[in-house]
C-alpha positions in Angstrom: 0.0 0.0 0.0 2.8 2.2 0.9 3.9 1.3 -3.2 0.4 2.3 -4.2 0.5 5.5 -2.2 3.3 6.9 -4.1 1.3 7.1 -7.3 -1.9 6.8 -6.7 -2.9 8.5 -3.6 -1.6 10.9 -0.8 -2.0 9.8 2.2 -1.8 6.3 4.0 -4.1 5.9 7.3 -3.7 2.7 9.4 -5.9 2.0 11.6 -7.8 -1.0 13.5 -6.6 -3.9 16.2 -3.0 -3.9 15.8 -2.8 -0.1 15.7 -4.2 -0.3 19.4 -1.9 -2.5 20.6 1.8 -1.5 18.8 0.7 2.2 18.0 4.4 3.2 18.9 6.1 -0.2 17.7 4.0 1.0 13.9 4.9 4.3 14.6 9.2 3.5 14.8 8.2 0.0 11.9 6.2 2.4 9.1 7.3 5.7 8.8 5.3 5.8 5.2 2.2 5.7 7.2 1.0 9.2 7.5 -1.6 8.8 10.1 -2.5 5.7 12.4 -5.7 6.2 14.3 -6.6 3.5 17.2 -9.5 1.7 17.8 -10.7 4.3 20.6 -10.3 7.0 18.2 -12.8 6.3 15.3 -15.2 8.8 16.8 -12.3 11.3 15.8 -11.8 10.0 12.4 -12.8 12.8 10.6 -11.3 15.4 12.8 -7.4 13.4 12.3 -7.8 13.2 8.8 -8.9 16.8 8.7 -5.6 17.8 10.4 -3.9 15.3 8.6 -4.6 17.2 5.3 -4.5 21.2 6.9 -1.0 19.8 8.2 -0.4 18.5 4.6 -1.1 21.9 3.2 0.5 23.8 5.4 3.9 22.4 4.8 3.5 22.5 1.5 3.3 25.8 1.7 6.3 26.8 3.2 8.3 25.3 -0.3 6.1 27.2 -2.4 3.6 30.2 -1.3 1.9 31.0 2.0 -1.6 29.7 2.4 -4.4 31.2 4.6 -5.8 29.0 7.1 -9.2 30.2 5.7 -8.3 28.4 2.5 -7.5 25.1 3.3 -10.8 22.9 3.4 -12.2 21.7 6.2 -13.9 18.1 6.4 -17.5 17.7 7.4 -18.3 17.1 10.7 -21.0 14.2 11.6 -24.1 14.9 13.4 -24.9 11.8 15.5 -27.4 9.9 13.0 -24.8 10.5 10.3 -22.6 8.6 12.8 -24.9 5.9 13.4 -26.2 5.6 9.5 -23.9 3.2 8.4 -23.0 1.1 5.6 -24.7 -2.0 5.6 -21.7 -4.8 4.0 -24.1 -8.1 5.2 -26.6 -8.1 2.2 -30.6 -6.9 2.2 -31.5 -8.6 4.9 -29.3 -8.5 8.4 -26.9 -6.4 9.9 -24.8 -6.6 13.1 -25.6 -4.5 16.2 -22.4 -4.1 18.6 -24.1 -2.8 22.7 -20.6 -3.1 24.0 -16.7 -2.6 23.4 -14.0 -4.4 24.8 -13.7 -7.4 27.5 -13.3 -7.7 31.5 -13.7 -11.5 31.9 -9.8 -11.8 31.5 -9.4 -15.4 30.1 -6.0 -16.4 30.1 -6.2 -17.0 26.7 -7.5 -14.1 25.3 -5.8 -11.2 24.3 -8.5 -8.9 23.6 -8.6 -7.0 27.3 -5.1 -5.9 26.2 -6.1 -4.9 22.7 -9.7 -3.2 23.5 -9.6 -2.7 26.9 -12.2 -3.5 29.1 -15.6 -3.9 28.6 -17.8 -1.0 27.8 -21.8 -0.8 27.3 -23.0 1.4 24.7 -25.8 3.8 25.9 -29.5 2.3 25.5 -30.5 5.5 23.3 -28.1 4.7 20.8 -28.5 1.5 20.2 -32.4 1.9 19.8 -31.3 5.1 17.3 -29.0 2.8 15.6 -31.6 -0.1 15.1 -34.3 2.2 13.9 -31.8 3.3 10.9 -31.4 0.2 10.1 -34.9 -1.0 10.0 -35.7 2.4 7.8 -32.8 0.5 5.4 -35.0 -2.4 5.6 -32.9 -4.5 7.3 -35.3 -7.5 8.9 -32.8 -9.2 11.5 -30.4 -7.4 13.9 -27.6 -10.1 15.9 -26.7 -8.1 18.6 -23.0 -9.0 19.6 -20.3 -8.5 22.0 -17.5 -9.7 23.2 -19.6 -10.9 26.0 -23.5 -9.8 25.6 -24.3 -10.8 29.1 -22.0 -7.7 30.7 -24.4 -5.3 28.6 -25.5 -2.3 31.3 -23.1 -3.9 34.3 -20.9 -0.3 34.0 -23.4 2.3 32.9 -27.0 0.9 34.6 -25.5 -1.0 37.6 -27.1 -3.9 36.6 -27.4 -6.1 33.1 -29.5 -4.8 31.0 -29.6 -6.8 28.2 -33.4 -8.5 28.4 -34.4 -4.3 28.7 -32.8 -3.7 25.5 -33.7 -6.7 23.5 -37.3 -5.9 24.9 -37.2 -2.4 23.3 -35.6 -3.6 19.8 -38.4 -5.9 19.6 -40.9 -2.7 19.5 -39.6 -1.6 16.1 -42.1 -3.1 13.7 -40.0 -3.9 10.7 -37.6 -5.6 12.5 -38.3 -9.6 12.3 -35.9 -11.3 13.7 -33.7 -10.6 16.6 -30.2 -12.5 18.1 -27.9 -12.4 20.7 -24.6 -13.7 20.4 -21.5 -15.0 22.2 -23.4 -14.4 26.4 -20.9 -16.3 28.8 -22.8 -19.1 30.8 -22.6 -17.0 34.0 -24.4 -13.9 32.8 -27.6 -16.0 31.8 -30.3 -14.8 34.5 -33.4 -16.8 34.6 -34.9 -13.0 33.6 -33.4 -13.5 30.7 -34.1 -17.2 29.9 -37.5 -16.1 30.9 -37.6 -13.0 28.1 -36.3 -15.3 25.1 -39.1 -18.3 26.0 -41.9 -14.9 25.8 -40.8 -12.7 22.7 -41.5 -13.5 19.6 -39.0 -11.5 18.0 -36.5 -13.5 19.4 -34.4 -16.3 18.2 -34.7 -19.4 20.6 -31.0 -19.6 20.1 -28.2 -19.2 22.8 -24.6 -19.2 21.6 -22.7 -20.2 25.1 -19.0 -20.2 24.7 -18.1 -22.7 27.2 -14.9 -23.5 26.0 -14.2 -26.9 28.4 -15.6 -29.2 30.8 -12.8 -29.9 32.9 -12.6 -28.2 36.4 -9.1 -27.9 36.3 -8.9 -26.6 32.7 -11.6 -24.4 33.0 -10.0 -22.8 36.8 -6.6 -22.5 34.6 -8.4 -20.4 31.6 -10.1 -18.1 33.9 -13.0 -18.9 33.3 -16.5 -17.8 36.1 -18.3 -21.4 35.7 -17.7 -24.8 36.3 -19.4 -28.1 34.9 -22.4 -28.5 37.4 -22.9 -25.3 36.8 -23.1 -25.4 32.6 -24.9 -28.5 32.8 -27.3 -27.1 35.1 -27.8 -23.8 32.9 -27.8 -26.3 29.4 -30.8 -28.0 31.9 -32.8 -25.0 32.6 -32.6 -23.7 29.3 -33.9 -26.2 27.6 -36.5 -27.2 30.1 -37.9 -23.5 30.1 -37.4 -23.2 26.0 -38.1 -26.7 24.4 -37.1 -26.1 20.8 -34.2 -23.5 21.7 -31.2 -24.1 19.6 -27.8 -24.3 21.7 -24.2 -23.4 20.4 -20.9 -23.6 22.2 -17.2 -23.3 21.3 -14.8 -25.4 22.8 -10.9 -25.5 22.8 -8.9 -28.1 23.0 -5.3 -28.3 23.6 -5.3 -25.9 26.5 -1.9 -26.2 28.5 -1.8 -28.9 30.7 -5.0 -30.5 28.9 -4.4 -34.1 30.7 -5.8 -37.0 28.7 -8.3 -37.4 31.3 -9.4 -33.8 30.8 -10.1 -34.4 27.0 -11.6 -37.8 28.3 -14.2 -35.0 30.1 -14.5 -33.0 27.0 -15.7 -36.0 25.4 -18.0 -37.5 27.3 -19.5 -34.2 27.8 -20.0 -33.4 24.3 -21.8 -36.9 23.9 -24.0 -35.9 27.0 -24.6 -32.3 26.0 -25.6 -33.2 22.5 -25.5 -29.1 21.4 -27.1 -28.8 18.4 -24.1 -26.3 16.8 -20.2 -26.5 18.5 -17.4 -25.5 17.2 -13.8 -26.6 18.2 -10.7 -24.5 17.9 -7.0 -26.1 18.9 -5.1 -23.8 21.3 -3.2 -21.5 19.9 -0.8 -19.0 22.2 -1.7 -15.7 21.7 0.9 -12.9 22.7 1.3 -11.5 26.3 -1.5 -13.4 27.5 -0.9 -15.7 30.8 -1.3 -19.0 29.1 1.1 -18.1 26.6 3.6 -18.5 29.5 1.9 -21.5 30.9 4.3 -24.7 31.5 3.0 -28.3 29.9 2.1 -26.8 26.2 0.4 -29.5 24.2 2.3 -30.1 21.0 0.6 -29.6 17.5 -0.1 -32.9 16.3 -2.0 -34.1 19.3 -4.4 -30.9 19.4 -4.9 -31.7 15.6 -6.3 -35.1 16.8 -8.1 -33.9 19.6 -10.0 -31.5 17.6 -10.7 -34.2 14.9 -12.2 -36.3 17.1 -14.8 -34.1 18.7 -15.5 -32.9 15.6 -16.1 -36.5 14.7 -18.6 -36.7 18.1 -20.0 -33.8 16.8 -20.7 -34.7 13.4 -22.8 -37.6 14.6 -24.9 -35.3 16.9 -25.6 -33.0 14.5 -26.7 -36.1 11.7 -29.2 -36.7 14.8 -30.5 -33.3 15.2 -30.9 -32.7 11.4 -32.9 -36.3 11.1 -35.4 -35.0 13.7 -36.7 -32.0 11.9 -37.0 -33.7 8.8 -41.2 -33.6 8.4 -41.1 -30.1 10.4 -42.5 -27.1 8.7 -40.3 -23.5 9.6 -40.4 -20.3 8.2 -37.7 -19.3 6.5 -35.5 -15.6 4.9 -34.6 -16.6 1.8 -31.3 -14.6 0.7 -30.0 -16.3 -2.8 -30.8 -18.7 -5.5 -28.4 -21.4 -6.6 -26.7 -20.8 -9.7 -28.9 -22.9 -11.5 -31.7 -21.9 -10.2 -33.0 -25.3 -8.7 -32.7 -24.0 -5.1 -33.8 -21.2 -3.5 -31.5 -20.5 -0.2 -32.2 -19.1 3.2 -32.0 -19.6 6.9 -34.3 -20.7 9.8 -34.5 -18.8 13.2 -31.6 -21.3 14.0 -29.4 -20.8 11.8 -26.7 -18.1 11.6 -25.1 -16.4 8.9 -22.0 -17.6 7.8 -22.0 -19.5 10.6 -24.8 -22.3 10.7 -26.3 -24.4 7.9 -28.7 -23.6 5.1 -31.6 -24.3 4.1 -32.1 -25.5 0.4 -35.7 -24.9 -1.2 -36.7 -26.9 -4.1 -37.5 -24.7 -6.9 -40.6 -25.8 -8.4 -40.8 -23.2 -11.5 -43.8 -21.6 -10.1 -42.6 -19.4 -8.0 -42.1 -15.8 -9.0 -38.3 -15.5 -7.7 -38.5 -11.7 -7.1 -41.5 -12.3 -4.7 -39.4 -14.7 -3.0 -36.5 -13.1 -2.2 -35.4 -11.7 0.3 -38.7 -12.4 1.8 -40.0 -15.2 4.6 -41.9 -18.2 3.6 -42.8 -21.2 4.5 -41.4 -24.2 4.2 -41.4 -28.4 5.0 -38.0 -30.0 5.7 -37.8 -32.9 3.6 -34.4 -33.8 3.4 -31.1 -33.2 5.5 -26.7 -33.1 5.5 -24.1 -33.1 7.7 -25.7 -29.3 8.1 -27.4 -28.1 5.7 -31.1 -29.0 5.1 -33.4 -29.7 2.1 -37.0 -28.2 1.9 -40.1 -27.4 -0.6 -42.8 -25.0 -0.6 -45.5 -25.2 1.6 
């Protein structure tokens, strides 16, 4: 970029994650880089570039003639709903709400704390100013995320606030479809259990990084919960929400993962039966406390550990898919096979990019631009590994 700057553009802004955390290592590394802005600056963005380019002009000045500060253009400032009207980059359909910045759970793991800091709730106003926008854009479904949803409210309300928020999204009429992702098994309040069995609006769907089941993997990581404790949350959960859909992320590999740990992983997994999990070998991520962590587990036997819960998993999954065969949902359709013998789309349970589709049978009578980007109905006929197979009701 630096190449392309030379004779193509004239200035080079960096800005994002790693700016945040090296800002003066990038600073001393890239001198080409004109202007590196940090992740707790972007409300600034326009006012840094702005002085970027007066500073620009003004140097330029002293080589050739004087300029008035009254000459040298001034970028427009944003009112607050030009900051919130943003681009949408997910399609027609959804878009992704963020309540919160940063982390405080401090998993040993996890290196975000260090890169965003700690966790901050956005105010209530915006958020609900935010979604509105987007529902004026015609966006149907808003995922709420966080690094952990749970915290929303905890450092602005005193309390969590997230089942008060969720209930005031669900007012806005053209919004659909409402999710929450990525709430930590220790912020799940029976209020809030409560407020997902109620609403219509929203998705039956928790997404519960647990991360392990061993005590003494989980008391290494950090982490709030323990294993009676998950499995009695997994219990409540699904006694007080019958068809909710549950997703977890697990790692395997952690340092000093005994055999008899993973042995608990497994046997968890096989009792849990979560109807989405994914698995992600450790990985040592850079000034975080496990990083330093004695007993690393070498490559090759994390590889095989994540290949055979993934295998556990697969076989769950084959289960859960077999049962809703004969089921009828309601489904967004978002895209059409390239040749056009299957319309494509998503259930309340499934999220983008993330979960399975579901594949409608085109049957020729259907007018595809009435169908798009629309919901319809639809009978589950057929099933994958995760995908599933349907025709029109």
């Amino acid at each position: 970029m630096a190449d392309f700057k030379k004779k193509n553009c004239k200035y080079l802004i960096v800005m994002g994650c790693l700016v945040q955390r090296y800002y003066d290592d990038l600073l001393k590394a890239l001198p080409e880089v004109d202007l590196f802005i940090k992740i707790d600056e972007y409300d600034k963005l326009w006012e840094k570039i702005d002085s970027l380019i007066k500073k620009g002009i003004v140097e330029k000045s002293k080589t050739k003639k004087i300029t008035k500060i009254s000459e040298i253009p001034t970028m427009p400032m944003l009112d607050e709903e030009d900051f919130l009207n943003r681009e949408i980059t997910t399609g027609k359909n959804f878009a992704y709400l963020k309540i919160g910045e940063g982390c405080s759970n401090r998993c040993t793991y996890c290196a975000i704390p260090y890169i965003r800091g700690p966790f901050v709730s956005r105010k209530k106003e915006d958020i609900i100013e935010e979604a509105k926008l987007l529902a004026k854009k015609g966006i149907k479904e808003l995922i709420i995320i966080a690094q952990d949803t749970t915290k929303y409210g905890l450092d602005i309300y005193g309390k969590s606030a997230l089942a008060e928020l969720l209930d005031e999204i669900s007012k806005i009429r053209e919004i659909k479809w409402i999710r929450f992702l990525y709430s930590y098994p220790e912020g799940i309040t029976d209020e809030l259990i409560d407020f997902v069995s109620k609403n219509k609006k929203i998705a039956k769907y928790f997404d519960i990084p647990i991360q392990h089941s061993s005590n003494k993997v989980l008391k290494t990581m950090n982490r709030k919960t323990n294993k009676e404790q998950i499995t009695s949350l997994i219990e409540k959960i699904r006694e007080k929400i019958p068809d909710v859909t549950l997703r977890t992320s697990l790692i395997v590999g952690f340092p000093g993962e005994t055999k008899e740990d993973f042995e608990d992983l497994k046997e968890f997994v096989k009792q849990a039966k979560f109807d989405k999990l994914g698995v992600f070998p450790y990985s040592k991520e850079e000034g975080t406390p496990a990083a330093k962590l004695p007993n690393q587990i070498h490559g090759n036997t994390k590889k095989k550990r994540y290949k055979k819960i993934m295998e556990i998993q697969q076989e769950i999954s084959k289960e859960k898919q077999q049962n809703l065969v004969g089921k009828e949902f309601q489904v967004l359709i978002e895209d059409i096979s390239f040749d056009e013998r299957f319309f494509i789309g998503r259930t309340f349970s499934n999220v983008p990019d993330i979960d399975g589709l579901v594949y409608i049978k085109n049957n020729k009578k259907i007018n595809k631009e009435e169908v798009l980007n629309n919901f319809v109905k639809a009978k589950i006929t057929d099933f994958n590994e995760y995908d599933l197979i349907a025709e029109f009701i």
